[in-house]
PAZAVEX-889921 format. One record per residue (C-alpha): x negated, y negated, z negated; residue number from 1. Coordinates in nm, 2 decimals. Layout:
// PAZAVEX-889921
DOVO;xx;yy;zz;k
DOVO;X;Y;Z;NUM
...
***
This chain:
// PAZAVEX-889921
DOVO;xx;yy;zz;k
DOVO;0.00;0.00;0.00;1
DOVO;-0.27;-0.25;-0.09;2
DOVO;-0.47;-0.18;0.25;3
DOVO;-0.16;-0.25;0.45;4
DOVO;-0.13;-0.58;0.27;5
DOVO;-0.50;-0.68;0.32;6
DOVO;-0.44;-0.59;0.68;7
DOVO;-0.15;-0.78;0.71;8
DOVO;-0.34;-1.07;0.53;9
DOVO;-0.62;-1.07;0.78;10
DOVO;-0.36;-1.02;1.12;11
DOVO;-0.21;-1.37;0.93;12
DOVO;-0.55;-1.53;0.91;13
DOVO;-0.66;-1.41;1.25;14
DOVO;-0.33;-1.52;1.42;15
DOVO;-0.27;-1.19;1.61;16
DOVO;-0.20;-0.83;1.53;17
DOVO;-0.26;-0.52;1.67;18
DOVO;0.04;-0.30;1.79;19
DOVO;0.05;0.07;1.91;20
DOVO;-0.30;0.32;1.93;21
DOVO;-0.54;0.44;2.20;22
DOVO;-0.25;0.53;2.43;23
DOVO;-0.08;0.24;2.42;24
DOVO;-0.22;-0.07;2.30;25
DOVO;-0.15;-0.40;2.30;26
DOVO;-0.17;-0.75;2.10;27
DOVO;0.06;-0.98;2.00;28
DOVO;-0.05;-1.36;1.94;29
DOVO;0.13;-1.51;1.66;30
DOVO;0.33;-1.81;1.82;31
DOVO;0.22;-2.15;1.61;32
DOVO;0.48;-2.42;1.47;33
DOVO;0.51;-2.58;1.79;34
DOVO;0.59;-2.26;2.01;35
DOVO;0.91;-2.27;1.77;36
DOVO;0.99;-2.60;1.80;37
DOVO;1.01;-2.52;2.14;38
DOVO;1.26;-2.25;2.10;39
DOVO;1.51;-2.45;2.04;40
DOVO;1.58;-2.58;2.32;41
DOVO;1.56;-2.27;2.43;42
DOVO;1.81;-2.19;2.19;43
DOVO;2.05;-2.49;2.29;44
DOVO;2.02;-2.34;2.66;45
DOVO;2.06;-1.95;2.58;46
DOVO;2.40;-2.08;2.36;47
DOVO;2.55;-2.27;2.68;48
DOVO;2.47;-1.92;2.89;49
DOVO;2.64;-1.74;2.65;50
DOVO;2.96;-1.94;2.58;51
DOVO;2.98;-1.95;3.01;52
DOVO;2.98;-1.58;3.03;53
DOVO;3.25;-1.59;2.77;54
DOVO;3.08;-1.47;2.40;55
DOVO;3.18;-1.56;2.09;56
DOVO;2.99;-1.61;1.76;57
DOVO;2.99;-1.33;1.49;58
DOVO;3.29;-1.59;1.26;59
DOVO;3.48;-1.58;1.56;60
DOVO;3.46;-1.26;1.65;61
DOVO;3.51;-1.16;1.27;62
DOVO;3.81;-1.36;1.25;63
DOVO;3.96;-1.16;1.58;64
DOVO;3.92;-0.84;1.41;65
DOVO;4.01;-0.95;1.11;66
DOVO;4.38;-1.04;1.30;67
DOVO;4.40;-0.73;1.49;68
DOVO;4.36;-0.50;1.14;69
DOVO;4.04;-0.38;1.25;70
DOVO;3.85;-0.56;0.97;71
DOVO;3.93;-0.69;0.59;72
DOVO;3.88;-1.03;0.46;73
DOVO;3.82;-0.81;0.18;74
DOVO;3.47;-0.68;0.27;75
DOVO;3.35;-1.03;0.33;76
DOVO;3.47;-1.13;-0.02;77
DOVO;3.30;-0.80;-0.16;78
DOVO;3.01;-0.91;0.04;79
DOVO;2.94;-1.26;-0.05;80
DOVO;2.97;-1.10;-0.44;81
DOVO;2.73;-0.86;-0.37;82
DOVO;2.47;-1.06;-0.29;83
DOVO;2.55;-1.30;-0.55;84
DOVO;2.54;-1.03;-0.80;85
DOVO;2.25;-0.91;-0.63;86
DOVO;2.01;-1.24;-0.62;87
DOVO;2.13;-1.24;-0.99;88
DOVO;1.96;-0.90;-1.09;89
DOVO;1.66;-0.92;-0.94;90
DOVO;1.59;-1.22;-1.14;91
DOVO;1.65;-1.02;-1.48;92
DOVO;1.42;-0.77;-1.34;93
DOVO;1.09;-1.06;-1.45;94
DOVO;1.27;-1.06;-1.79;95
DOVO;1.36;-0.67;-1.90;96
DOVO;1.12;-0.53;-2.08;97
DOVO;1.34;-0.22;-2.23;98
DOVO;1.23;0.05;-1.97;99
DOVO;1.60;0.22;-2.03;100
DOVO;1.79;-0.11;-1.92;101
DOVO;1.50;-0.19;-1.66;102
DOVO;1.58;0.14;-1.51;103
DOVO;1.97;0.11;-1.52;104
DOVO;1.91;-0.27;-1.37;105
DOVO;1.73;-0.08;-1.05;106
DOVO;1.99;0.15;-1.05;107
DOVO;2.24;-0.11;-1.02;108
DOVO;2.05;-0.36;-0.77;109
DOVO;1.99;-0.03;-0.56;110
DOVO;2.39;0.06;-0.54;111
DOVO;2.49;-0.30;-0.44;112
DOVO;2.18;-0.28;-0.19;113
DOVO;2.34;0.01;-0.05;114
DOVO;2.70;-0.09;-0.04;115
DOVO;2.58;-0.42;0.12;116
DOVO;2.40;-0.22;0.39;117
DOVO;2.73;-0.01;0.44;118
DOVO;2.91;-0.32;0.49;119
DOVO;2.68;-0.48;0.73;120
DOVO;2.76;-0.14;0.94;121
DOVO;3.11;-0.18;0.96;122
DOVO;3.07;-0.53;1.05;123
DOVO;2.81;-0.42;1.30;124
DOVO;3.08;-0.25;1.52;125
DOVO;3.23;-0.62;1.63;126
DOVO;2.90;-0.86;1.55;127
DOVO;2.67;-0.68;1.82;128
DOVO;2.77;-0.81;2.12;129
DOVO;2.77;-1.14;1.97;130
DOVO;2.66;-1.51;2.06;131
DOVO;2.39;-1.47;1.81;132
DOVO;2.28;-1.12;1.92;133
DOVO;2.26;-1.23;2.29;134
DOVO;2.05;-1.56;2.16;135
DOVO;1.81;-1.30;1.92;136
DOVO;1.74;-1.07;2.19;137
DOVO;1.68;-1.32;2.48;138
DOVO;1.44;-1.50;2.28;139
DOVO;1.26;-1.18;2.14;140
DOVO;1.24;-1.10;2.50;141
DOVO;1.09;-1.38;2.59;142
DOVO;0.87;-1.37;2.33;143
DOVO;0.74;-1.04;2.38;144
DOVO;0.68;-1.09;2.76;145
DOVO;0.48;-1.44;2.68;146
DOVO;0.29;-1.32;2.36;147
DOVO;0.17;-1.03;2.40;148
DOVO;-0.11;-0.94;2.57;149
DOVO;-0.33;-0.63;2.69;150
DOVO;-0.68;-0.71;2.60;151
DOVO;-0.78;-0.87;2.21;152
DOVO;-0.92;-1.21;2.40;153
DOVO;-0.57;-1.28;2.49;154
DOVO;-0.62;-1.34;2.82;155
DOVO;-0.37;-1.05;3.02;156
DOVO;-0.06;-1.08;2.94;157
DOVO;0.17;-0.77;2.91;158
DOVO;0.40;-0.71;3.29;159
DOVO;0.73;-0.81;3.28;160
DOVO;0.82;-0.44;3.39;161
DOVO;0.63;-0.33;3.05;162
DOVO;0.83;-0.59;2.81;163
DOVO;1.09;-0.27;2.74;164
DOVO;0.78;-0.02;2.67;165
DOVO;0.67;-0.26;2.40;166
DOVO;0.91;-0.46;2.23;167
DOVO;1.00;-0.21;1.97;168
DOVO;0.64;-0.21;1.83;169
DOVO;0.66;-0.65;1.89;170
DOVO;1.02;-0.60;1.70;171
DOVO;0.88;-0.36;1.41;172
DOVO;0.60;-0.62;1.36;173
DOVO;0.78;-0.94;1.35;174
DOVO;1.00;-0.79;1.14;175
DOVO;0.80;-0.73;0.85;176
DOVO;0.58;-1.02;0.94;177
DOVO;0.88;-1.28;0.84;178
DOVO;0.98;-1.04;0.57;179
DOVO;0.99;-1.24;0.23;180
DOVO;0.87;-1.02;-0.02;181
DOVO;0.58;-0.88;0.19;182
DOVO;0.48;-1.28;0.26;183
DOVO;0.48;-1.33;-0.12;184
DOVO;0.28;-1.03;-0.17;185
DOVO;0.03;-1.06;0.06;186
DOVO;0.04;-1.48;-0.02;187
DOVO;-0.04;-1.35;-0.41;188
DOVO;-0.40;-1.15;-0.29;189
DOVO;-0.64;-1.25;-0.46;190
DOVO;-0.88;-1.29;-0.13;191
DOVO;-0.58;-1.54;-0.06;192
DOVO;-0.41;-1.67;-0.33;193
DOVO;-0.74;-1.82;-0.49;194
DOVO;-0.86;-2.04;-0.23;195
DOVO;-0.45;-2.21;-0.29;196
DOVO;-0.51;-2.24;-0.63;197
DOVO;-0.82;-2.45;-0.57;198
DOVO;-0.75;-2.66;-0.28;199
DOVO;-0.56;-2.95;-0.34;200
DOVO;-0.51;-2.89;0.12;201
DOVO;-0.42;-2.53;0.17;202
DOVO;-0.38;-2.62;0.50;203
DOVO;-0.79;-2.63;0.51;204
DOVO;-0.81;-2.27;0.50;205
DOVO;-0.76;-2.25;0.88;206
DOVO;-0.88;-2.54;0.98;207
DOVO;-0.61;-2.64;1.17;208
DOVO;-0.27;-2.90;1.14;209
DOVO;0.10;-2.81;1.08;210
DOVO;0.16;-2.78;1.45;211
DOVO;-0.15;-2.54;1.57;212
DOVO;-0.08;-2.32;1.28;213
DOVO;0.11;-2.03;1.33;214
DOVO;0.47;-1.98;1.20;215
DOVO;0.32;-1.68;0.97;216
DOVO;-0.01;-1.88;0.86;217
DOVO;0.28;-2.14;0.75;218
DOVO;0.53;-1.90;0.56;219
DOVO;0.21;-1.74;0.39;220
DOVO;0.07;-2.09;0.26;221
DOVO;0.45;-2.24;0.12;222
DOVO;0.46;-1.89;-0.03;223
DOVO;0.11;-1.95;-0.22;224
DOVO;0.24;-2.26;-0.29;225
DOVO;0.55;-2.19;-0.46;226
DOVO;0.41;-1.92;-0.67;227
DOVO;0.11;-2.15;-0.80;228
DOVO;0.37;-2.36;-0.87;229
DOVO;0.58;-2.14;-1.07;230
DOVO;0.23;-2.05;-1.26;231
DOVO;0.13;-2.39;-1.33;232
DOVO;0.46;-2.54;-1.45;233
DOVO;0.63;-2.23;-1.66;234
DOVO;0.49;-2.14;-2.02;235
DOVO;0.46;-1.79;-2.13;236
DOVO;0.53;-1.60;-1.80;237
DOVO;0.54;-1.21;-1.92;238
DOVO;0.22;-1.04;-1.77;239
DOVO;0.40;-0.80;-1.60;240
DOVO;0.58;-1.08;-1.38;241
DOVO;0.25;-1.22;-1.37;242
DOVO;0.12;-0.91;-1.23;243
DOVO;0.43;-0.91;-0.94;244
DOVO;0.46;-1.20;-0.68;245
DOVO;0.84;-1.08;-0.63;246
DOVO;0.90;-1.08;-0.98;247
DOVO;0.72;-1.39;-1.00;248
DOVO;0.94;-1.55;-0.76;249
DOVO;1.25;-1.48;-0.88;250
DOVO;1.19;-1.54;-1.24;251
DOVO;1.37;-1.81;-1.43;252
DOVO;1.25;-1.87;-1.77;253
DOVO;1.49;-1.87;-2.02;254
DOVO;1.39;-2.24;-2.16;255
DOVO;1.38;-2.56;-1.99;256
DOVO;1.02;-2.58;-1.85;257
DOVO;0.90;-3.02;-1.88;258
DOVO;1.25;-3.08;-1.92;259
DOVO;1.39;-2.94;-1.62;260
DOVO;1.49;-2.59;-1.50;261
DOVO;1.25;-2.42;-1.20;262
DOVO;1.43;-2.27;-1.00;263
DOVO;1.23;-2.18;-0.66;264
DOVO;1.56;-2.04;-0.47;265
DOVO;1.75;-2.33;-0.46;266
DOVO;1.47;-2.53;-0.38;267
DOVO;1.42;-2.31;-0.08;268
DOVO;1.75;-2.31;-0.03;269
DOVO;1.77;-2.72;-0.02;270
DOVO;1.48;-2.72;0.24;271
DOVO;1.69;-2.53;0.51;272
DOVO;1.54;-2.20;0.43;273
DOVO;1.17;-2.08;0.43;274
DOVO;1.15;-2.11;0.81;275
DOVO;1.23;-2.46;0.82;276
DOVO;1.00;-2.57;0.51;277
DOVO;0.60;-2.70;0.62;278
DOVO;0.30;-2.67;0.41;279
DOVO;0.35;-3.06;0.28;280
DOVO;0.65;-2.99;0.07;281
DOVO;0.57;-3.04;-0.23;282
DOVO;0.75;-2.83;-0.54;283
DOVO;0.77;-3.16;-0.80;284
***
């Protein structure tokens, strides 16, 4: 587990990782701040194809089956609890310490996990052939075709008649590559997490601004960042959340900490969401 981390810490750093084995190959360049902003007007024009071929979003299309009785407002309500419940669990997780109720806790985020993932399947039977799905897999199309390449210079890109051979390996990496708790983890390695804890500029440790860095390079440093901030700001953090950037993250100490509660979520939440925060947003 804590070689895959340090290799996904070093594909971060070196803003490309490689996909496949000897048979098949290839390498995929991590797009940088401004190949996103650019994908939005992609975005804007992908939404105007898809509305003239006649889609409709996933609340629309919800709504429909909701009306014909082939859906239940209900599981949305159940849903929205779920997760609420959910987000409200894992954050007692940093504060058990009685192995019997940390164990019935895991138990319990595990079953909602599960009935949320059940859910999600039923709804997946009208949300597939959505506006949103059309927009995700044209632009994960494009993506693959325009950043991946066959050599490690990054010079030959893949052929558009190879894009379907190799976006499930692109789709499997991105994937876990904007996944949150493996960003905080591999944002809390030491090799890593030290150089934020000493530079006043994390953005120094690639050299670069916010717009040549990649998306990832960003996620990983406002990750760093939030977690030094939950260390240098909360008294008498147990060492076993100490020991967990997950935990870490979603503790809430149970006092006020300098007069005010930290609450990293909301903050997060405030900013748009972790993909639309930059490294010079600052947690005071």
């Amino acid at each position: 587990m804590k070689i895959q981390k340090q290799i996904n810490l070093l594909e971060i750093l070196q803003g490309y990782s490689v996909i496949g084995d000897d048979s098949q190959r290839f390498y995929f360049k991590h797009p940088t701040v401004l190949d996103r902003l650019s994908d939005s007007f992609r975005y804007k024009e992908l939404e105007k194809r898809g509305r003239k071929i006649g889609l409709l979003n996933e609340e629309e299309l919800i709504q429909d089956a909701i009306s014909c009785g082939k859906y239940s407002e209900e599981y949305e309500e159940e849903k929205a609890d779920l997760e609420w419940a959910l987000g409200k669990k894992k954050k007692l997780a940093s504060k058990l310490q009685d192995q019997s109720l940390l164990k019935a806790n895991e138990d319990s985020i595990k079953k909602d996990s599960d009935r949320i993932k059940e859910i999600d399947k039923i709804r997946a039977d009208f949300t597939t052939s959505s506006l949103e799905s059309f927009i995700a897999s044209k632009t994960h199309l494009y993506s693959c075709q325009n950043f991946c390449f066959k050599d490690k210079k990054l010079k030959t890109p893949i052929e558009k008649s190879q894009v379907e051979n190799f976006i499930v390996g692109y789709l499997t990496k991105y994937n876990s590559l904007v996944d949150l708790d493996n960003l905080l983890e591999v944002s809390y390695l030491p090799d890593f997490f030290e150089l934020i804890r000493l530079s006043d500029d994390p953005l120094f440790v690639f050299g670069e601004d916010s717009k040549s860095i990649t998306i990832f390079q960003r996620d990983l440093l406002i990750c760093g960042k939030m977690l030094k901030y939950k260390i240098d700001n909360i008294q008498g953090i147990p060492k076993k959340v100490l020991n967990d950037a997950v935990l870490l993250y979603n503790y809430v100490p149970s006092e006020k900490a300098q007069g005010e509660d930290v609450n990293i979520r909301e903050y997060v939440e405030e900013k748009g969401g972790l993909k639309n925060m930059t490294p010079s947003d600052k947690l005071t």
